[in-house]
N, CA, C and O of each residue as an XYZ file, in Angstrom:
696
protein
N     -21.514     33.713    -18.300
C     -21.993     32.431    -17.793
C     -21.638     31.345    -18.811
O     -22.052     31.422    -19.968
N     -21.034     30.548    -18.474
C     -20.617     29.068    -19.583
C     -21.995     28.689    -19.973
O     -23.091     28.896    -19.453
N     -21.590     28.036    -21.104
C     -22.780     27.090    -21.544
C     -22.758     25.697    -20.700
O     -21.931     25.114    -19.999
N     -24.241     25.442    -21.179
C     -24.429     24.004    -20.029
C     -23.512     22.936    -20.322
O     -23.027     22.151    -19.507
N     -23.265     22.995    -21.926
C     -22.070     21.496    -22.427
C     -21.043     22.070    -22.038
O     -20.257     21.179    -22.360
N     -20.075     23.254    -21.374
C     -18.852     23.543    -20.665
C     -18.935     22.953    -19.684
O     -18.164     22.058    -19.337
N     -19.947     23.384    -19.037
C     -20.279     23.093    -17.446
C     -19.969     21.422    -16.996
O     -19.287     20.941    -16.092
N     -20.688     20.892    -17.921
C     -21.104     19.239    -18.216
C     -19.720     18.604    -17.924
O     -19.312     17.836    -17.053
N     -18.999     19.398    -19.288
C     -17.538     19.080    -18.995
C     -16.946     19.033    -17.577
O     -16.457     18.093    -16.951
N     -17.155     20.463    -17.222
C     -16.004     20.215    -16.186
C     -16.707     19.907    -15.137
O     -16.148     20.197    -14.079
N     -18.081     19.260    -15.016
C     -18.248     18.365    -14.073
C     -17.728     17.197    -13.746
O     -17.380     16.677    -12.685
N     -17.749     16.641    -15.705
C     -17.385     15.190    -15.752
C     -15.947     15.524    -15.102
O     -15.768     15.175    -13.935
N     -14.963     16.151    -15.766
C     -13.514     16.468    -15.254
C     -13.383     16.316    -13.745
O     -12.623     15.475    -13.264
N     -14.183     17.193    -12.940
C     -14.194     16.965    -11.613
C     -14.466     15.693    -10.953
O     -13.990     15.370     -9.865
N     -15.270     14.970    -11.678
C     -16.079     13.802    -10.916
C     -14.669     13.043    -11.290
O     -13.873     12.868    -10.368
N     -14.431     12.721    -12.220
C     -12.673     11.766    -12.810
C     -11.711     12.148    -12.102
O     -11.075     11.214    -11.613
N     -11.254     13.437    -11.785
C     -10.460     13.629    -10.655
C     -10.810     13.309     -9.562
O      -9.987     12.576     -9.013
N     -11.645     13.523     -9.005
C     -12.306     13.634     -7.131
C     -12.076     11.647     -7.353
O     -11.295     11.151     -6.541
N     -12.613     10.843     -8.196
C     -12.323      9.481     -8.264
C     -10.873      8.910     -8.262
O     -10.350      8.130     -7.465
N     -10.310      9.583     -9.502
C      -8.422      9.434     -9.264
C      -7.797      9.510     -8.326
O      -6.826      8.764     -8.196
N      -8.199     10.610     -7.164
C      -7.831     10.637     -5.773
C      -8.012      9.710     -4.929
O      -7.184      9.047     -4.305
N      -9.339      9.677     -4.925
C      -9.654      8.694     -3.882
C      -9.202      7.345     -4.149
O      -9.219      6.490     -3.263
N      -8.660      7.032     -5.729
C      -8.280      5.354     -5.901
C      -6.716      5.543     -5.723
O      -5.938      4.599     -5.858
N      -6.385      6.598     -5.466
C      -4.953      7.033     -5.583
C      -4.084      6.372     -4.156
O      -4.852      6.344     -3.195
N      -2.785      5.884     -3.841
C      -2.514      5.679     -2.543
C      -1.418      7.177     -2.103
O      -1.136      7.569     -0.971
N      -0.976      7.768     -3.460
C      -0.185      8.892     -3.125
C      -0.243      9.671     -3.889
O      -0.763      9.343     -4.956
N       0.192     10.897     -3.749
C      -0.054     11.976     -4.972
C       1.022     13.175     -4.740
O       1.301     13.625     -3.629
N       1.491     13.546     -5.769
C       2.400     14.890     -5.370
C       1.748     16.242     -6.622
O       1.133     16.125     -7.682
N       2.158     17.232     -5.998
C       0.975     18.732     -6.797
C       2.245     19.214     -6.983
O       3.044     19.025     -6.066
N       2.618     19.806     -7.985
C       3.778     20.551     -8.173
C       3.426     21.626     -9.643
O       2.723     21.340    -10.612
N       4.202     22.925     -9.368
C       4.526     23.685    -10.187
C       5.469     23.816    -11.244
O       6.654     24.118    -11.101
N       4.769     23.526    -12.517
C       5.821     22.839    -13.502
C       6.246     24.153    -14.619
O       6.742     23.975    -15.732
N       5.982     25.206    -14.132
C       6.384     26.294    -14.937
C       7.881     26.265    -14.878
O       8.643     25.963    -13.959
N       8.191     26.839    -16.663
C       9.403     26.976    -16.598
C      10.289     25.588    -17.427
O      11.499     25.585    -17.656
N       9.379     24.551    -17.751
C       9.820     23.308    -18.123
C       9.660     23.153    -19.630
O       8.652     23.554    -20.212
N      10.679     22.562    -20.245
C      11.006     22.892    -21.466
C      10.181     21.473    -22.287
O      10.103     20.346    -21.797
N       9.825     21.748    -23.150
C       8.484     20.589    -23.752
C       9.816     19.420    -23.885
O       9.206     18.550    -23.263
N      10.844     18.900    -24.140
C      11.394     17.832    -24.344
C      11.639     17.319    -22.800
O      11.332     16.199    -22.391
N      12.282     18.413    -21.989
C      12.126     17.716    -20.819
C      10.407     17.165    -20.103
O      10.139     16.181    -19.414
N       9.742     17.993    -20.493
C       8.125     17.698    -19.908
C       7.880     15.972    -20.495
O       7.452     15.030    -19.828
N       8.353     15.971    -22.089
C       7.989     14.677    -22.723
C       9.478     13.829    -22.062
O       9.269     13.309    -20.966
N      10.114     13.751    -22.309
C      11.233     13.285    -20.965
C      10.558     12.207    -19.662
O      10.375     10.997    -19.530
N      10.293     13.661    -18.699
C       9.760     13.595    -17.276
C       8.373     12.169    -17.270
O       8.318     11.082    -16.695
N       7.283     13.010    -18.361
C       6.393     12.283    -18.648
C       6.034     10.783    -18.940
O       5.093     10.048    -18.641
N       7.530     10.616    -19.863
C       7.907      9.439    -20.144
C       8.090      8.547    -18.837
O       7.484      7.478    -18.751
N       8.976      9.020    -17.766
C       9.780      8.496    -17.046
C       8.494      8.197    -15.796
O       8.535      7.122    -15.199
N       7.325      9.266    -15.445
C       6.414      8.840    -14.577
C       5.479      7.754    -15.202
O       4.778      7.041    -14.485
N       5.494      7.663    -16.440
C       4.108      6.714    -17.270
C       5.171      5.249    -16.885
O       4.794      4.303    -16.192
N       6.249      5.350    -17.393
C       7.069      4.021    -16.587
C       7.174      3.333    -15.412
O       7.676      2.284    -15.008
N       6.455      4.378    -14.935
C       6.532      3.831    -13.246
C       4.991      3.583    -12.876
O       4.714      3.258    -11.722
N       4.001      3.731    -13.827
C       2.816      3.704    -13.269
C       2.120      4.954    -12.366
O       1.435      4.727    -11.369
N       2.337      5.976    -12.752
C       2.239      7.317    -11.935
C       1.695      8.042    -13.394
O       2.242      8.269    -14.473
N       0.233      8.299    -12.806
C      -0.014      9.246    -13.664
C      -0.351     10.650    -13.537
O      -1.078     10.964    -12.595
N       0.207     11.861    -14.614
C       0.422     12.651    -14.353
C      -0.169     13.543    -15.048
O      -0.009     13.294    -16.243
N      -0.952     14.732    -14.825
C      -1.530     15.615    -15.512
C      -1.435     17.120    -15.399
O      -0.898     17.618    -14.410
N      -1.934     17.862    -16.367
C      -1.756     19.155    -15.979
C      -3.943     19.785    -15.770
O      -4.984     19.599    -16.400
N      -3.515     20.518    -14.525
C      -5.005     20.823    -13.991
C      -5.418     21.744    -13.890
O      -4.539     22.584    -13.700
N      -6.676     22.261    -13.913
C      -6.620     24.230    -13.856
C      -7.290     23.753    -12.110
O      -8.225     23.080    -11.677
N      -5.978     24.702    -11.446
C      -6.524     25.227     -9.699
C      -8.158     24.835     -9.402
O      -8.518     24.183     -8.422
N      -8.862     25.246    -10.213
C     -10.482     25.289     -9.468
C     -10.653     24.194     -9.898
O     -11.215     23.501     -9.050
N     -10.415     23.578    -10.959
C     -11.141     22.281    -10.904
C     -10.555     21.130     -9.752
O     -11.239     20.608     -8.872
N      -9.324     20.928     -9.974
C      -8.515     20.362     -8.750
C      -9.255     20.768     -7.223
O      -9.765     19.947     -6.460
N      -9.182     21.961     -7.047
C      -9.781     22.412     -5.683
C     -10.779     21.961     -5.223
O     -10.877     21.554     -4.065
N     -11.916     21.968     -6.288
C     -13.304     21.095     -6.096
C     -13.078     19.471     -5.852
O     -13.333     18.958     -4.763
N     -12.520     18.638     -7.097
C     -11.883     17.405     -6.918
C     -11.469     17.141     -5.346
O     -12.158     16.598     -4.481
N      -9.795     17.826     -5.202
C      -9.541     17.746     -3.859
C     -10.948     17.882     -2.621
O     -11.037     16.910     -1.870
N     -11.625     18.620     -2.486
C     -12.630     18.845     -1.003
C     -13.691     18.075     -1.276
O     -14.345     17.877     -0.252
N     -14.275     17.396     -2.524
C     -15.011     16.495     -2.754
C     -14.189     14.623     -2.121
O     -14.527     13.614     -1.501
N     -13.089     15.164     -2.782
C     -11.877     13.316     -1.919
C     -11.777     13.604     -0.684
O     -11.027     12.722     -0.267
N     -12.081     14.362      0.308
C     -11.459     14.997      1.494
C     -10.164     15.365      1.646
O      -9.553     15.263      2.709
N      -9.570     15.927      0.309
C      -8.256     16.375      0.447
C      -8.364     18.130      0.421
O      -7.912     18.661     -0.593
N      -8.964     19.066      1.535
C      -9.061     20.247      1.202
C      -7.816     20.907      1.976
O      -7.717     22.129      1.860
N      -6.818     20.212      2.782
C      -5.438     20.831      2.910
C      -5.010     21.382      1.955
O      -4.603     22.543      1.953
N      -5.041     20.539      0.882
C      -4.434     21.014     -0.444
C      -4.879     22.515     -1.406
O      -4.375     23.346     -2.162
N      -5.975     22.207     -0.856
C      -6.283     23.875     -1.297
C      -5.762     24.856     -1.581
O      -6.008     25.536     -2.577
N      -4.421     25.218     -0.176
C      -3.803     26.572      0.404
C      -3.121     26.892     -0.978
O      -3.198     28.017     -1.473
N      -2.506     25.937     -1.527
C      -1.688     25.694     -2.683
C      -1.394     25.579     -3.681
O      -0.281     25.445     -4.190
N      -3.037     25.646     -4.360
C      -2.931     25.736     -5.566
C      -3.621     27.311     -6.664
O      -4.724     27.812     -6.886
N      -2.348     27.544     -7.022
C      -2.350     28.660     -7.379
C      -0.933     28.401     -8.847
O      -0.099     27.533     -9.105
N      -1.242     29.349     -9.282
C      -0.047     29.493    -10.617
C      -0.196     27.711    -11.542
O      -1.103     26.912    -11.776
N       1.078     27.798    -11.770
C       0.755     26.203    -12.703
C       0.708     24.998    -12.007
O       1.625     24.713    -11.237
N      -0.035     24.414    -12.140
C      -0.287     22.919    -11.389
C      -0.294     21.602    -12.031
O      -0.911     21.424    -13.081
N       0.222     20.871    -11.573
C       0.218     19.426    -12.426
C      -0.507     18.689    -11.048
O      -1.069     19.201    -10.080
N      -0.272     17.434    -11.358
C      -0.808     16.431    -10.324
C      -0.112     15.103    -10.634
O       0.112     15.296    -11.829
N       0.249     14.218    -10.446
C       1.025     12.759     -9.989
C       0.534     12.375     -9.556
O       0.310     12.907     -8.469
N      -0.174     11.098     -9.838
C      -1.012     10.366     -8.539
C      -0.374      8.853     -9.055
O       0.101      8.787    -10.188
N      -0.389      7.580     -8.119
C      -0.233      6.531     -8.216
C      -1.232      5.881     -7.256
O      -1.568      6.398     -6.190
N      -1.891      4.160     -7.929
C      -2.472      3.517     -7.234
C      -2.008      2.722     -6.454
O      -2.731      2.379     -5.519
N      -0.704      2.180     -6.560
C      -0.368      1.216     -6.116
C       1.487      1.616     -5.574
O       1.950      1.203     -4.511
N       1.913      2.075     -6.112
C       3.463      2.954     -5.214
C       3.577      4.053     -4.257
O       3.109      5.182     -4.399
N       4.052      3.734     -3.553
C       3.750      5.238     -2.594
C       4.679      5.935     -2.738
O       4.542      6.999     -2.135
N       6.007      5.793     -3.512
C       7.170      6.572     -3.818
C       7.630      7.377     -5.003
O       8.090      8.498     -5.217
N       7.238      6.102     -5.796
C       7.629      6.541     -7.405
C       7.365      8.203     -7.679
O       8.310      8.975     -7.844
N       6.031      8.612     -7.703
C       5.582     10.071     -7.536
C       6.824     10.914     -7.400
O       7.423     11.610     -8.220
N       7.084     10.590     -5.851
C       8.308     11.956     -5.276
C       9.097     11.263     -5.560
O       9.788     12.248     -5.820
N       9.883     10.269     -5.842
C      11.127     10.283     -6.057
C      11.412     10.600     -7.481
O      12.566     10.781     -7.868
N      10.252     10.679     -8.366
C      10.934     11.200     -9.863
C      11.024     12.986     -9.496
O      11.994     13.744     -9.502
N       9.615     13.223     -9.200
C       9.670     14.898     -9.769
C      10.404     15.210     -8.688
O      11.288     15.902     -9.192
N      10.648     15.153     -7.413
C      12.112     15.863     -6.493
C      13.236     15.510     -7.173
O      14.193     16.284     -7.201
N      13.262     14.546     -7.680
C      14.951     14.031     -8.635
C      14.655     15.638     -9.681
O      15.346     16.654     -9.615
N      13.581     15.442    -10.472
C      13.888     16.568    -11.076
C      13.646     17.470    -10.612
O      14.252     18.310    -11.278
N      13.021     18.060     -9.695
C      13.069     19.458     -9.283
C      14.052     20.148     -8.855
O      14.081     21.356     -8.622
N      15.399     18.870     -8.681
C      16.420     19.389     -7.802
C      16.974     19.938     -8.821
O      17.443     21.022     -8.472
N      17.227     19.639    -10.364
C      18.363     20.119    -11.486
C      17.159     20.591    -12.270
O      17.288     20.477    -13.489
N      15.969     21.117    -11.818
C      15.002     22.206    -12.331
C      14.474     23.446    -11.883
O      13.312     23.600    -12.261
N      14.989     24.508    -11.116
C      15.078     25.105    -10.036
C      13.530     25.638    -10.004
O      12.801     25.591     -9.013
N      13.133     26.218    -11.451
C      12.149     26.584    -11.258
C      10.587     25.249    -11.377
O       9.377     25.456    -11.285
N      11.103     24.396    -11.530
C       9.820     22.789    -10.980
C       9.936     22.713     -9.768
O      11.036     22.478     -9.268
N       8.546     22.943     -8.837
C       8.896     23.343     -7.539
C       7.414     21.976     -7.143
O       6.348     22.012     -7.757
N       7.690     21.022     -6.152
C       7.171     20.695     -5.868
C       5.895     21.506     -4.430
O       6.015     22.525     -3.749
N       4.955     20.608     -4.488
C       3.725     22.091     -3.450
C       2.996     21.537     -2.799
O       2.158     22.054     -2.061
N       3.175     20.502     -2.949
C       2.441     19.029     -1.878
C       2.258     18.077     -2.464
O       2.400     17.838     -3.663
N       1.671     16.994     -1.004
C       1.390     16.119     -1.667
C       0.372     15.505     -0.755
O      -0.313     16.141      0.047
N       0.325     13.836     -1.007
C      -0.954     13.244      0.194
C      -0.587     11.771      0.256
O      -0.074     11.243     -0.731
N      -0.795     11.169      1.224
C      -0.306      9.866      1.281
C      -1.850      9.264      1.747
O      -2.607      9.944      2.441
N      -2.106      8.261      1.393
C      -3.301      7.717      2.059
C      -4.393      8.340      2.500
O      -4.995      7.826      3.443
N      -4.800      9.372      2.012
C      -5.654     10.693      1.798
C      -5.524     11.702      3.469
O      -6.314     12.105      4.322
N      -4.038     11.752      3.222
C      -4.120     12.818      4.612
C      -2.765     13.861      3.956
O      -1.779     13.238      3.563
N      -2.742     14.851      3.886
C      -2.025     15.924      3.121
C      -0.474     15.755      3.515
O      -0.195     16.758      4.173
N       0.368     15.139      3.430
C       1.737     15.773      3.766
C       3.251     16.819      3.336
O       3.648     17.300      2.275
N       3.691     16.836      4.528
C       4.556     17.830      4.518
C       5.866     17.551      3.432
O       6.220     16.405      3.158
N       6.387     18.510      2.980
C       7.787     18.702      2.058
C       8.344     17.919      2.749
O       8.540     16.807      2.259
N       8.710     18.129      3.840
C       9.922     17.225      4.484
C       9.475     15.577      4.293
O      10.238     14.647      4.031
N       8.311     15.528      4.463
C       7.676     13.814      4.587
C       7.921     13.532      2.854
O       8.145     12.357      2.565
N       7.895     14.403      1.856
C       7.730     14.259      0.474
C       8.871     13.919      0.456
O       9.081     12.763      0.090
N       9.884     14.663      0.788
C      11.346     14.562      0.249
C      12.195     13.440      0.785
O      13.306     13.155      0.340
N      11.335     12.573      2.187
C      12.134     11.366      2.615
C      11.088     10.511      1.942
O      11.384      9.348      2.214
N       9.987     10.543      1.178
C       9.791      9.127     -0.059
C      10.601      9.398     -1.321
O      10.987      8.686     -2.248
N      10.734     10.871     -0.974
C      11.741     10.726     -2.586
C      12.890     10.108     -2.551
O      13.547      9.938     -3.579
N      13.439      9.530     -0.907
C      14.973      9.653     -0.809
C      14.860      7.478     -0.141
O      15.721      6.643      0.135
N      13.513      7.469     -0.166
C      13.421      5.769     -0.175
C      13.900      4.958     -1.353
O      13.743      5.395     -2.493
N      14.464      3.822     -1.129
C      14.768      2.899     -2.403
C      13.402      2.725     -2.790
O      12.432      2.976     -2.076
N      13.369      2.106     -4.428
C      11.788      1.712     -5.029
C      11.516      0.033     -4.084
O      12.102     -0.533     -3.161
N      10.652     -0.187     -4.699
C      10.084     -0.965     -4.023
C      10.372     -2.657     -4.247
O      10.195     -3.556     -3.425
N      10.926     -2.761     -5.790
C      11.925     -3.781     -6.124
C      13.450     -4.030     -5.469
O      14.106     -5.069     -5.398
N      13.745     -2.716     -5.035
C      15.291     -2.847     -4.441
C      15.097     -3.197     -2.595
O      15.874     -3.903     -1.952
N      14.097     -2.624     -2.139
C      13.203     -2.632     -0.713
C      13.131     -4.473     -0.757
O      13.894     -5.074     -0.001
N      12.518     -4.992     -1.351
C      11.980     -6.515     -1.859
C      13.493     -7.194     -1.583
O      13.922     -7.516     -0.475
N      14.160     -7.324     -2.807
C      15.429     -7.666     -2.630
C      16.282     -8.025     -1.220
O      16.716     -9.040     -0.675
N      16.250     -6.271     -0.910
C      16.889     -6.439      0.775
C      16.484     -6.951      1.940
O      17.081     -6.845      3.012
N      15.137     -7.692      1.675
C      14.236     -8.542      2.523
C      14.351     -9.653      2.239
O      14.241    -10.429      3.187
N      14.590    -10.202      1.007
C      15.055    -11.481      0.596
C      16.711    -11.646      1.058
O      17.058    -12.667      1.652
N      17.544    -10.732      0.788
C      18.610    -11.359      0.957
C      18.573    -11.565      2.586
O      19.133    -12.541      3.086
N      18.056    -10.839      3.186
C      18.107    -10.724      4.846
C      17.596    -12.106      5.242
O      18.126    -12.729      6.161
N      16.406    -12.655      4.436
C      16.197    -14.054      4.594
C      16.843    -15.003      3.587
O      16.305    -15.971      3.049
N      17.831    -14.650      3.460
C      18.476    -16.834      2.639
C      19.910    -15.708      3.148
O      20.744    -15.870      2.257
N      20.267    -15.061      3.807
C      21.467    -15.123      4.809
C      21.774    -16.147      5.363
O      22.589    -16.980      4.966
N      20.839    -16.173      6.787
C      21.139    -17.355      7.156
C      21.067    -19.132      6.716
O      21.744    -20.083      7.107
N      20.322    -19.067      6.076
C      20.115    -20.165      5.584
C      21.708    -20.523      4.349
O      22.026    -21.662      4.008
N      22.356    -19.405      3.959
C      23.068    -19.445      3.036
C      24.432    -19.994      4.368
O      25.032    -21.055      4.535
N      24.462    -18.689      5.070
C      25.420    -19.369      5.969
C      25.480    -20.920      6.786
O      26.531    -21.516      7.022
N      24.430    -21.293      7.064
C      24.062    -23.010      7.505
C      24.471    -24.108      6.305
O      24.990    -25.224      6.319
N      23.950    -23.179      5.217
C      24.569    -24.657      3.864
C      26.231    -24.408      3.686
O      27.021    -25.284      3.334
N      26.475    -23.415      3.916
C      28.359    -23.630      3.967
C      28.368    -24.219      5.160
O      29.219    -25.050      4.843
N      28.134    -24.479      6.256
C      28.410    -24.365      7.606
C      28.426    -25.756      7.371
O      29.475    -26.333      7.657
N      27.291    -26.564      6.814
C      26.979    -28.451      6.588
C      28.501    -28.383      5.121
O      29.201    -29.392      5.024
N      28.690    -27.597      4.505
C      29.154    -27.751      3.624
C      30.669    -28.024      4.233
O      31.260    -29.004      3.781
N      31.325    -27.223      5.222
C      32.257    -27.654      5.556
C      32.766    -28.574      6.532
O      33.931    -28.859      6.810
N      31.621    -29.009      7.026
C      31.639    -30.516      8.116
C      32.013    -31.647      7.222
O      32.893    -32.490      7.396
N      30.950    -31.468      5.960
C      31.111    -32.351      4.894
C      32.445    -32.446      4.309
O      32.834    -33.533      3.884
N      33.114    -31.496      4.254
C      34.353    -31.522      3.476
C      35.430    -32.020      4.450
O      36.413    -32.639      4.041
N      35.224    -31.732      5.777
C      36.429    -32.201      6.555
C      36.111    -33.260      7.048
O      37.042    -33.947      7.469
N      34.652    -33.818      7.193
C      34.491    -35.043      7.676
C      34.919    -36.180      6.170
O      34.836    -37.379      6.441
N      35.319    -35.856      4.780
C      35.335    -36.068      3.769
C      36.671    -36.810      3.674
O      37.004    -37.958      3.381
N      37.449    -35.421      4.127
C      38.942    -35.625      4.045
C      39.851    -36.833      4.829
O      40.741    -37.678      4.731
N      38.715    -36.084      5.800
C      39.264    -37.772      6.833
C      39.064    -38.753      6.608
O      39.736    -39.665      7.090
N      37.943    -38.975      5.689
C      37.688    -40.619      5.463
C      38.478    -40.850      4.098
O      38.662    -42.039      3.837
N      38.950    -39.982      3.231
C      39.763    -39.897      2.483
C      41.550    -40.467      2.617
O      42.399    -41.117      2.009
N      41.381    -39.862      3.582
C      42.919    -40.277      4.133
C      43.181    -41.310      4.886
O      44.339    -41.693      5.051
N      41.838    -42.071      5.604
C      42.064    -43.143      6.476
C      41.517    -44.298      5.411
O      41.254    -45.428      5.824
N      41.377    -43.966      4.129
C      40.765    -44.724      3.345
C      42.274    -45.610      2.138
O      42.315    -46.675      1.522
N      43.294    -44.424      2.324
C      44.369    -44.099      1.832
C      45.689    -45.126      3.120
O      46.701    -45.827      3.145
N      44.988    -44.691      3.680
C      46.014    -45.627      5.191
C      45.987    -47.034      5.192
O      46.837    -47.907      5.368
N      44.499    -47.014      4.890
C      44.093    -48.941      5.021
C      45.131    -49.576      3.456
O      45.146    -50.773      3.170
């Protein structure tokens, strides 16, 4: 039987997770066995950059966390080594780093994930991994709007120039 200050612990642990979830907008669970400590500090690096934070979890405490957030899909799945990825505010960053690496990590196996606290599928994981971020998304909405507007200022731009020329040349006549 643990002592009561273990226990305490991994209450508090649980209660900080079951909260991380629920403030979370996405999350990916993956099996990180097999990962070499420079790549882990690497990887680590590269999710803390994006605002995705990432931890390593023991199964039961996660399990409790998860069915306390209403995430008990996730359950089926956690078994062997587990990390967790969660972000508050990106819904991509998550899967598009660790599928980037899982692909040239054979044994980093992603094992779910959750979008807006409803569990989804590999296939749904692997098309946010395969979305642009959310700065390049931005961009292609801006340029889509000062298109046209770009095309209308050449459009005045070349009335101007030929209505220009002509008064140029009849200016040249007189």
């Amino acid at each position: 039987m643990p002592s009561e200050k273990v226990l305490e612990q991994k209450k508090q642990v649980v209660a900080e997770l079951t909260q991380r979830l629920k403030d979370s907008c996405a999350g990916v669970v993956v099996n990180y066995s097999g990962i070499t400590v420079a790549d882990d500090t690497k990887l680590r690096k590269e999710l803390r950059e994006a605002g995705v934070e990432y931890t390593v979890v023991k199964n039961t405490l996660l399990r409790r966390a998860a069915s306390e957030a209403g995430l008990e899909g996730m359950n089926v799945v956690l078994e062997g080594s587990t990390a967790i990825a969660t972000s508050k505010d990106d819904y991509v960053a998550a899967a598009r780093i660790l599928c980037k690496y899982a692909e040239t990590n054979k044994k980093f196996t992603v094992k779910t994930g959750y979008l807006d606290n409803d569990i989804i599928s590999l296939e749904k994981i692997d098309s946010l991994a395969k979305l642009p971020s959310r700065e390049v998304l931005l961009a292609n909405v801006l340029g889509a709007f000062q298109a046209p507007i770009a095309s209308f200022a050449r459009a005045v731009q070349a009335i101007v120039d030929k209505n220009g020329e002509g008064a140029v040349e009849e200016a040249a006549a007189e």
